[in-house]
PLY file of the C-alpha trace (Angstrom):
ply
format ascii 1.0
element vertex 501
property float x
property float y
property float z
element edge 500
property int vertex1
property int vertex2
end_header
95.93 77.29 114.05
93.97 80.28 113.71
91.75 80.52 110.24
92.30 84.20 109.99
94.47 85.42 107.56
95.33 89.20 106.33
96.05 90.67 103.04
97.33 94.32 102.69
97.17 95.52 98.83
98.59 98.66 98.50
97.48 100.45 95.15
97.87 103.52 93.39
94.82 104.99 95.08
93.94 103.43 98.62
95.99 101.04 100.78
93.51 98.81 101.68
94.25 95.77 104.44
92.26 92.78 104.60
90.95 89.98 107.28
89.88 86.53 105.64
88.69 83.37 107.36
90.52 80.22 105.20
86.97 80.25 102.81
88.37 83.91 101.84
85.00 85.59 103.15
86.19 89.25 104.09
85.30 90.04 107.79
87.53 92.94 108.40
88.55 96.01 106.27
90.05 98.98 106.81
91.16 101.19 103.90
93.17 104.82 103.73
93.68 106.67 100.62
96.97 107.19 99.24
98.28 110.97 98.60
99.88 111.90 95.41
101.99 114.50 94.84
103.01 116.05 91.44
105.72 119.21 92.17
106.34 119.12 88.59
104.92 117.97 85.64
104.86 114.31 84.98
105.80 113.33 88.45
103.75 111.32 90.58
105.28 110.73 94.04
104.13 109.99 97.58
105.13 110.54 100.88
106.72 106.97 102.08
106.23 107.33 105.80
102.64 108.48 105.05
101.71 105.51 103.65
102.63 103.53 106.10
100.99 105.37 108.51
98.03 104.82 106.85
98.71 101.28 106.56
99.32 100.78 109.78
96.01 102.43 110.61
93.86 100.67 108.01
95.53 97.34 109.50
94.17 98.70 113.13
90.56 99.28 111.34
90.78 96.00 109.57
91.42 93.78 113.42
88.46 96.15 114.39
86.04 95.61 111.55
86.57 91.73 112.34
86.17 91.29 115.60
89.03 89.60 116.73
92.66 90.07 118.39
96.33 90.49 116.59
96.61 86.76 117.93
93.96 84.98 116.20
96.21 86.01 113.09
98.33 83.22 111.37
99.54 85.04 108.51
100.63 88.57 106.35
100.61 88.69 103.05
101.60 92.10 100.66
100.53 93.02 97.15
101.59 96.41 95.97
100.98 98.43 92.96
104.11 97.46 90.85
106.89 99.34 88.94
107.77 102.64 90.80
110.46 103.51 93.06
110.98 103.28 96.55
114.57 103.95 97.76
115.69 103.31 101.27
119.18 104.49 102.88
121.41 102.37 105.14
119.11 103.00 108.59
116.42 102.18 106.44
115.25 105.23 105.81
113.29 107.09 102.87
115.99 108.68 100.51
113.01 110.92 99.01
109.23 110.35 98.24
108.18 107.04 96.54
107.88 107.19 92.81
104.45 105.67 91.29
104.16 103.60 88.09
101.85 106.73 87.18
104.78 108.87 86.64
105.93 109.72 83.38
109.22 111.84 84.00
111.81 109.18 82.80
110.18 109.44 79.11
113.46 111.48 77.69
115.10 108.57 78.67
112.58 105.85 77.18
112.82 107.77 74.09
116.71 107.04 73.60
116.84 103.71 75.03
114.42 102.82 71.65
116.51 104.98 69.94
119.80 103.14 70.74
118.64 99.72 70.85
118.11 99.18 74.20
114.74 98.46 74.44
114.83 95.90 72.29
117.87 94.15 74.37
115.77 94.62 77.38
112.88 92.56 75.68
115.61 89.71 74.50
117.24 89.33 78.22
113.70 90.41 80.43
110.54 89.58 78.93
109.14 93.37 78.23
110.41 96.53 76.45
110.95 99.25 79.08
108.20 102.32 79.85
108.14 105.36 81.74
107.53 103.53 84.94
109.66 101.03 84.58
112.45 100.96 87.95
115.23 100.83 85.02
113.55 104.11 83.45
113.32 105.96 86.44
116.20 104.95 88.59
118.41 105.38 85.31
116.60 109.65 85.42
117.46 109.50 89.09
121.03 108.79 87.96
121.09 111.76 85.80
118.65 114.13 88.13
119.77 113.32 91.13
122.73 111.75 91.76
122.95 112.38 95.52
119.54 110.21 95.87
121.34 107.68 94.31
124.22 107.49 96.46
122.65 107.50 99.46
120.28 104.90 98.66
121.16 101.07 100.18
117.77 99.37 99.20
115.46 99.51 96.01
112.35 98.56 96.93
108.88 98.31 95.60
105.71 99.79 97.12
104.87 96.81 99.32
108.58 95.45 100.25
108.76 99.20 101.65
105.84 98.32 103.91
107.21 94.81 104.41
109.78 96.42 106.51
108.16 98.20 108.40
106.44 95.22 109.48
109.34 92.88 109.97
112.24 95.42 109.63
113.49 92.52 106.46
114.62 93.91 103.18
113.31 91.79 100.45
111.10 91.33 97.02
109.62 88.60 95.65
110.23 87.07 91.92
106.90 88.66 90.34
108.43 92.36 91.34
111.45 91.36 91.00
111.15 90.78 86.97
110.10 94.23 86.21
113.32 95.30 84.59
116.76 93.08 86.68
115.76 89.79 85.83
116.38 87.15 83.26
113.17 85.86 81.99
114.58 82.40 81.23
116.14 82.06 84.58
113.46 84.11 86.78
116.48 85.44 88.48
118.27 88.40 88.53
120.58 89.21 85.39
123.72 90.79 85.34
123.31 91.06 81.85
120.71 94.29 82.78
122.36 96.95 84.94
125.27 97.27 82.75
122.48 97.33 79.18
120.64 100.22 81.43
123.97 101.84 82.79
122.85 101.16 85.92
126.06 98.65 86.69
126.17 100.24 90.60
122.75 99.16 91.34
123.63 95.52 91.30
124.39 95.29 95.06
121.02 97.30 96.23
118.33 95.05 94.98
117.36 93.01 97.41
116.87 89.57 97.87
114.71 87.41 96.02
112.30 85.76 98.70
109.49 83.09 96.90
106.03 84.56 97.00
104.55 82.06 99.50
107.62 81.95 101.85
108.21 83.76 104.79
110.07 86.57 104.45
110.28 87.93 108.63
108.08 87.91 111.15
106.26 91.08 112.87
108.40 92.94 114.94
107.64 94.14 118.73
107.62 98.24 117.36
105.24 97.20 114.37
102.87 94.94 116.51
102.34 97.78 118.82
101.90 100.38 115.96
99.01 98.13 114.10
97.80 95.51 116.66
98.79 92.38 115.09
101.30 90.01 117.37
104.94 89.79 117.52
106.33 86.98 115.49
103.23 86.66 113.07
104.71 85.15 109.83
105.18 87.51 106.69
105.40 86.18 103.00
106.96 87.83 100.68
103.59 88.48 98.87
103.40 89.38 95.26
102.57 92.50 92.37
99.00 93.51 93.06
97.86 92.14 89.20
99.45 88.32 90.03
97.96 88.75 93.45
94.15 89.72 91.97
94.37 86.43 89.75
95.45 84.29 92.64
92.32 86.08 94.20
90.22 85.40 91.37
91.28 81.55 90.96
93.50 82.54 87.64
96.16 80.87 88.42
96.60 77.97 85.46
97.72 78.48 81.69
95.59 80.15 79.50
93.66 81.78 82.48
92.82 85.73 81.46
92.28 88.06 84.36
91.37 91.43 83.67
92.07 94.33 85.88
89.63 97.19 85.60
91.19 99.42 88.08
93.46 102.49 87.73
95.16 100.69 84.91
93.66 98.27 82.40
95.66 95.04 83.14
94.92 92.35 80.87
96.84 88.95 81.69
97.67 85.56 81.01
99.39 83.15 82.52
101.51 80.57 80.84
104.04 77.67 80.85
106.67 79.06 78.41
108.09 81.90 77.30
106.83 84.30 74.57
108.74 87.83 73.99
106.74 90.23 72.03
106.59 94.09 72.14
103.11 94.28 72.78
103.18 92.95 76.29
105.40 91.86 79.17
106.69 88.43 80.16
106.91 88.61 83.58
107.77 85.82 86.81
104.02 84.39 87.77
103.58 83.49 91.64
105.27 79.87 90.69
108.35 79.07 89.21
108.32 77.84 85.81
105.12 79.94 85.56
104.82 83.57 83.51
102.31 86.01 83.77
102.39 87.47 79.93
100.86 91.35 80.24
99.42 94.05 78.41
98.31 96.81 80.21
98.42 100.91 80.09
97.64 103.29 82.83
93.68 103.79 80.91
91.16 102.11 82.59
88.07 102.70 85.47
89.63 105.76 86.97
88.50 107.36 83.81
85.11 107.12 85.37
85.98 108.46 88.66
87.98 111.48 87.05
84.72 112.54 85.15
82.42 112.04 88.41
84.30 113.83 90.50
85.96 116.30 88.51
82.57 117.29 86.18
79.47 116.39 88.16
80.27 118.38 91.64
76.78 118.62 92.65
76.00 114.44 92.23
78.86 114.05 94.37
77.77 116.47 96.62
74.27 115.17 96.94
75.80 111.84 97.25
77.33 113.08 100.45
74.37 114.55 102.15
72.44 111.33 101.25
75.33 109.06 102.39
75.03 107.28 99.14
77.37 106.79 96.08
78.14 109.66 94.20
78.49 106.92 90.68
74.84 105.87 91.34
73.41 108.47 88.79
75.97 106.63 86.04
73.64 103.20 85.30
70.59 104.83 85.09
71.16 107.60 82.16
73.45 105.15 80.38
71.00 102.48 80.34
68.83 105.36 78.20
70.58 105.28 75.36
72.30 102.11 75.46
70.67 100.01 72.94
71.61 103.12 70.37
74.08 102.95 67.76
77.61 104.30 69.10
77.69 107.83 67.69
79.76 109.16 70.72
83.49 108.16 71.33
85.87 108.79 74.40
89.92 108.01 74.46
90.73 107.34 77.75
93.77 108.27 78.12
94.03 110.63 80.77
96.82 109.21 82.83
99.12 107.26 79.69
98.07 105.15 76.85
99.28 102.16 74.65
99.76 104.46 71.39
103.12 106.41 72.72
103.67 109.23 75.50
102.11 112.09 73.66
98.45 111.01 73.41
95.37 112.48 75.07
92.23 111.32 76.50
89.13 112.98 74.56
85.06 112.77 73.53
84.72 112.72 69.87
81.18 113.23 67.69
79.40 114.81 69.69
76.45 116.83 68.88
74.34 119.75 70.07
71.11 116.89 70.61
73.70 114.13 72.66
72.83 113.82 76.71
74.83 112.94 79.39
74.23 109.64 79.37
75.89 109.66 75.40
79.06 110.72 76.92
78.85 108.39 79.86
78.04 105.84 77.58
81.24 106.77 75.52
83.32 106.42 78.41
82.54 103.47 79.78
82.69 101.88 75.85
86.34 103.71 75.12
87.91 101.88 78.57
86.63 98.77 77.32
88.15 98.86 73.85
91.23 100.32 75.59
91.24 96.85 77.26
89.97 95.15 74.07
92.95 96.29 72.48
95.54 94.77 74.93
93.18 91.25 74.84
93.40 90.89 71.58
96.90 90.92 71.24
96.95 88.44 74.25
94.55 85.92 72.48
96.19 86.25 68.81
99.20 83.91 70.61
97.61 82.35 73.67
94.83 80.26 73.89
92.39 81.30 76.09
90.83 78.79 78.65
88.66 81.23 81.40
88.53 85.00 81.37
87.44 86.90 84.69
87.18 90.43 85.39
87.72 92.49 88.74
88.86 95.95 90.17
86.09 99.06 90.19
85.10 98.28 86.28
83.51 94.85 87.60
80.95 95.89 90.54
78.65 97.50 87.63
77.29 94.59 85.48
76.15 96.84 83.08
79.88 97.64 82.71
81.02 94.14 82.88
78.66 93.21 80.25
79.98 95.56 77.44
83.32 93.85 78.63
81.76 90.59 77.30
79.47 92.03 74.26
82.60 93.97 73.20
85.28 90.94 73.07
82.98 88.58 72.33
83.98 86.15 75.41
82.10 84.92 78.34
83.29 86.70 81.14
83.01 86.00 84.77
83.17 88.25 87.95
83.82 86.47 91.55
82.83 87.34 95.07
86.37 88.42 95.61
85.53 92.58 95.91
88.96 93.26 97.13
91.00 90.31 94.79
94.13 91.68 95.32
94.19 91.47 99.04
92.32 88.08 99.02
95.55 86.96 96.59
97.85 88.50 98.97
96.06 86.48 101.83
96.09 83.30 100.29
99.89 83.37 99.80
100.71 84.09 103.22
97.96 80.49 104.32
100.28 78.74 102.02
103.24 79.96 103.60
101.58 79.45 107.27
99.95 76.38 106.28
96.46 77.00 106.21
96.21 76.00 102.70
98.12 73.10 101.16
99.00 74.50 97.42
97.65 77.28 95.15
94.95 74.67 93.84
93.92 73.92 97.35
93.29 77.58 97.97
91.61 78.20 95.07
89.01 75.12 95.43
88.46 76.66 99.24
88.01 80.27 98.70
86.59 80.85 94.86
83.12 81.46 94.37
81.34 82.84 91.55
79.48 86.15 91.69
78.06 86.62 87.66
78.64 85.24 84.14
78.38 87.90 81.27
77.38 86.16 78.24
78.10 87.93 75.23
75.26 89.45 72.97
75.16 88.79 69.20
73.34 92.12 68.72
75.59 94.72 70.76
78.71 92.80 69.99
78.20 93.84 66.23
77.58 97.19 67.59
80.51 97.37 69.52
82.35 96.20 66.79
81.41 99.03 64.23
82.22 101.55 67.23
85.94 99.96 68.12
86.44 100.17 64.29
85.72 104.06 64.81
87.58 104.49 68.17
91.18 102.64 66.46
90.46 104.54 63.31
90.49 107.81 65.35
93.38 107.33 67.52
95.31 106.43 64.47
94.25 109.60 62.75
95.55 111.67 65.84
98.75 110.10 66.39
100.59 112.90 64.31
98.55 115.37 66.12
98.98 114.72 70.05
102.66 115.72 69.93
100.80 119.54 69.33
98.32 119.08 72.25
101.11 118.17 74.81
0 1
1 2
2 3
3 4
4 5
5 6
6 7
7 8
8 9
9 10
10 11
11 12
12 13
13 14
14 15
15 16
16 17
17 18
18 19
19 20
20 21
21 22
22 23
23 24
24 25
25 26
26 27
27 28
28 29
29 30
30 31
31 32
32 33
33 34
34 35
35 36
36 37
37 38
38 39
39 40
40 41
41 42
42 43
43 44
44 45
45 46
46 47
47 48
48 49
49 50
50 51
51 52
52 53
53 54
54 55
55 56
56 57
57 58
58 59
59 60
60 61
61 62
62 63
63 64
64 65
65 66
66 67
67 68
68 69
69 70
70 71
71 72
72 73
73 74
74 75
75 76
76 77
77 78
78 79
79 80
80 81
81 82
82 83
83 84
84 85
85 86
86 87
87 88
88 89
89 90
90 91
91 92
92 93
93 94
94 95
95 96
96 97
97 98
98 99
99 100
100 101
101 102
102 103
103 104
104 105
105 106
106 107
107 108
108 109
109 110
110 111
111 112
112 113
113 114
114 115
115 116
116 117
117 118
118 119
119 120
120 121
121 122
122 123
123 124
124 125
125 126
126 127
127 128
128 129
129 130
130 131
131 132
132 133
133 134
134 135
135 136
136 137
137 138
138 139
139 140
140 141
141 142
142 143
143 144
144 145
145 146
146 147
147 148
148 149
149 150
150 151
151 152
152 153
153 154
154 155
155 156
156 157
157 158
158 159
159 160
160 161
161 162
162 163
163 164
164 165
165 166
166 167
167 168
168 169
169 170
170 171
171 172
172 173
173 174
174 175
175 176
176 177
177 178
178 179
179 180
180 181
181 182
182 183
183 184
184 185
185 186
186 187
187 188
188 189
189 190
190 191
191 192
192 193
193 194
194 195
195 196
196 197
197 198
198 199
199 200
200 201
201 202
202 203
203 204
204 205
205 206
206 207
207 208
208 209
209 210
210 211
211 212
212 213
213 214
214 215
215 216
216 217
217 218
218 219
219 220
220 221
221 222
222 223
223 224
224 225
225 226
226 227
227 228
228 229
229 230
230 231
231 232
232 233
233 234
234 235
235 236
236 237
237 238
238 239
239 240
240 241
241 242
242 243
243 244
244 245
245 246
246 247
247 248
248 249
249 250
250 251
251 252
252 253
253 254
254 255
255 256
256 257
257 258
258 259
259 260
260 261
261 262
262 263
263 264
264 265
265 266
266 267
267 268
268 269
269 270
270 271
271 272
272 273
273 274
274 275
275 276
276 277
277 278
278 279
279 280
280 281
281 282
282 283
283 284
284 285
285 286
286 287
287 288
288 289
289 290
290 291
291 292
292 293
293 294
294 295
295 296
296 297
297 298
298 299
299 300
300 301
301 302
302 303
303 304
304 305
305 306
306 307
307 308
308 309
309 310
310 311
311 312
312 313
313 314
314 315
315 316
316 317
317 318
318 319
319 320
320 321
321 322
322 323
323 324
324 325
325 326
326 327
327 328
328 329
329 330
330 331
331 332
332 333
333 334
334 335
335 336
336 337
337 338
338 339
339 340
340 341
341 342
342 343
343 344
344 345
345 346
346 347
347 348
348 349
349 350
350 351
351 352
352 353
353 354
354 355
355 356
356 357
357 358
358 359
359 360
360 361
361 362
362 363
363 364
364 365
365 366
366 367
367 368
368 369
369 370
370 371
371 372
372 373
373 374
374 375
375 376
376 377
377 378
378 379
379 380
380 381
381 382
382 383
383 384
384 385
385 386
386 387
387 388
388 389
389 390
390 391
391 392
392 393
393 394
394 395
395 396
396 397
397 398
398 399
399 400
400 401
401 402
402 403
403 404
404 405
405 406
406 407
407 408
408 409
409 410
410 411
411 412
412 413
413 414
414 415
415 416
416 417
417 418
418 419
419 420
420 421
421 422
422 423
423 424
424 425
425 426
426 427
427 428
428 429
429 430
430 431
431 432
432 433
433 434
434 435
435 436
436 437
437 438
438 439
439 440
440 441
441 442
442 443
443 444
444 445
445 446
446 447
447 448
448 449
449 450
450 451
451 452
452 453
453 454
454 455
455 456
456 457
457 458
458 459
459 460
460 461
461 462
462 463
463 464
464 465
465 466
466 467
467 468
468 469
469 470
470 471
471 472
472 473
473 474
474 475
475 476
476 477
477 478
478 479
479 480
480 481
481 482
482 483
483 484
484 485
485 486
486 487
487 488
488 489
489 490
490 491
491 492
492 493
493 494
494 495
495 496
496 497
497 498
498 499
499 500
């Protein structure tokens, strides 16, 4: 058996597909960005045969990269960005563009399901209290909006069953996607308790079928093997959500294991044993039954830094460019300036959603004619990690925490993933794993081909770590004045942000 395994994790931002030997060492990548569109306000959509397209051709790049022939392949595995919708018609075709978890149009909706009481059954019967993104949310707008989508739609899938399909031409989920909004968090299987609490009763017979996460769920097909180079009859697994798939990638797989996501969302996660409903976070299927993955997340995290890169510093991206280096490299340097100085400068980063309600806004507060760049950089980087800090510490008042780990974009700076650690007050760790979600994605499919015996045996094989953040006495008192000041000011502009929308 060949040692080679591949992991496609298709995010918000880049599908990016993966080529691991069986000690998870990446020796193949290939990555495409993602295109978003937004025809109206609130709506964040792409193109479904685009992305697969560019799958297809970062799989191609990936074989490449490594060196080596479809063949030498024993195994596909899928992680996906989760929540969304992705609606297929009897041939199998899109129905219209795919629906990311960024969108925000179903929030009319969210607003009378809390109204009526709805939410709150949804948290009783599935673990979580329903959000903008949420299938239920926006399939249940699609009803109202458009109808005719509705009808013609056979299949609702998530981003990576789409591109599943393509690969194996099998309709299918697996139980981590699967409990975002249709399942029944005591049985980890779908509920028929749901459709009819969402008024969603016709649904019932176009979810698909629940596949485990390690299993097989088809094999590639002759068409797909010829479109990205991998061989006909490879095994697929049924894969996973990208955030269970980036803590099987980071080793985070037993209870009380915290993985933080610093990507385009703050993910914050832990996984448990039992069951624990609460509004501040989601009690969702973990990659092994009789296993949850309790999380607390918004759409607030390290894209804030990219936004104000690219969107405000034009020429250090340019330059960047013509140098052929990274246009973030200017971002260390003139925070490191003024880092050791009392927090005077604060940022809300909630440019794409937030955990205080629809209506509020990312923005800098304090600053002052005298304040640099590197105050406001500073600000940013501090306001994402209190945005997490937030979410973690309504984790950790119920659930013992036994290892925390950080990974996506936030942890390849370690002077970022230090004011992770100096701000929470926990030793944090960052792993080898640069691409965790794919290397999760790839360790599922070796269980389900055999390369690996068990999650455990995986883990012990491929985990290696990169840094450990200790947290500083000094700045962690300094942090904690400043995330006293950040709270204080979101709560003083809650009646406000309805104004600004």
């Amino acid at each position: 058996m060949s040692p080679y395994l591949l992991g496609i994790d298709s995010g918000l931002t880049v599908t990016k597909a993966v080529i691991f030997d069986e000690e998870g060492r990446e020796k193949g990548k290939g990555a495409v960005n993602n295109v978003h569109n937004s025809p109206h306000p609130r709506w964040v959509e792409q193109d479904m045969d685009r992305l697969w397209e560019g799958c297809r051709r970062a799989i191609h790049a990936a074989l490449k990269g490594a060196g080596i022939e479809g063949s030498e392949v024993s195994g596909v595995g899928l992680a996906g960005h989760g929540d969304g919708v992705y609606l297929v018609d009897e041939a199998g075709k899109p129905v219209r563009p795919g629906i990311l978890s960024l969108d925000s149009r179903g929030h009319e909706v969210l607003a009378r399901w809390e109204a009526s009481g709805v939410s709150d059954g949804a948290l009783e019967f599935n673990g979580q209290k329903p959000f903008a993104a949420l299938p239920a949310t926006l399939l249940a707008w699609i009803k109202e909006n458009e109808p005719d989508s509705l009808a013609r739609t056979r299949w609702v899938l998530y981003v990576k069953d789409w591109l599943r399909y393509k690969l194996t031409g099998e309709y299918a989920t697996d139980p981590t996607e699967a409990s975002s909004g249709f399942t029944d968090v005591e049985t980890q299987d779908y509920s028929d308790e749901a459709f009819p609490l969402y008024g969603l009763e016709e649904l019932r017979g176009k979810m698909p079928p629940i596949v485990g996460c390690m299993e097989t769920a088809g094999e590639v097909t002759r068409a797909a093997a010829e479109a990205t180079g991998l061989a006909p009859g490879t095994p697929v697994v049924a894969g996973a959500h990208d955030v269970d798939a980036s803590a099987v990638g980071t080793g985070g797989i037993e209870p009380g294991n915290l993985t933080m996501v610093a990507g385009t969302w703050s993910i914050n996660e832990v996984v448990s044993d039992g069951i624990t409903r609460d509004e501040n976070w989601a009690c969702r299927n973990f990659v092994v039954p009789g296993r949850w993955m309790n999380m607390s997340a918004s759409p607030a995290s390290a894209t804030n830094l990219e936004w104000f890169v690219q969107r405000l510093n034009p020429l250090e991206v340019e330059r960047a460019e013509e140098r052929g280096g990274s246009p973030f490299d200017f971002v260390n340097q003139e925070v490191e300036e003024v880092l050791g100085e009392a927090s005077r400068v604060f940022y809300h980063p909630f440019l794409y959603g937030s955990p205080y309600g629809d209506a509020a806004t990312a923005g800098f507060f304090g600053l002052r004619g005298w304040h640099k760049r590197g105050h406001v950089l500073k600000a940013l980087l501090e306001g994402t990690v209190f945005n997490h800090k937030g979410h973690v510490d309504a984790l950790r008042s119920t659930f013992q925490l036994t290892q925390v780990r950080l990974t996506g974009g936030g942890s390849r700076s370690e002077l970022w993933s230090q004011i992770f650690a100096d701000a929470m007050n926990l030793t944090v760790e960052v792993t080898e794993a640069s691409e965790a979600g794919a290397l999760g994605a790839a360790i599922l499919a070796g269980i389900g081909s055999g390369v690996y015996g068990s999650l455990e045996d995986a883990r012990d094989k491929t985990l290696r770590l990169l840094r450990t953040h200790e947290p500083n006495p000094e700045s962690h008192d300094r942090l904690a004045e400043a995330y006293d000041t950040y709270t204080a000011l979101a709560e003083a502009l809650e009646p406000v942000w309805p104004r600004l929308g």
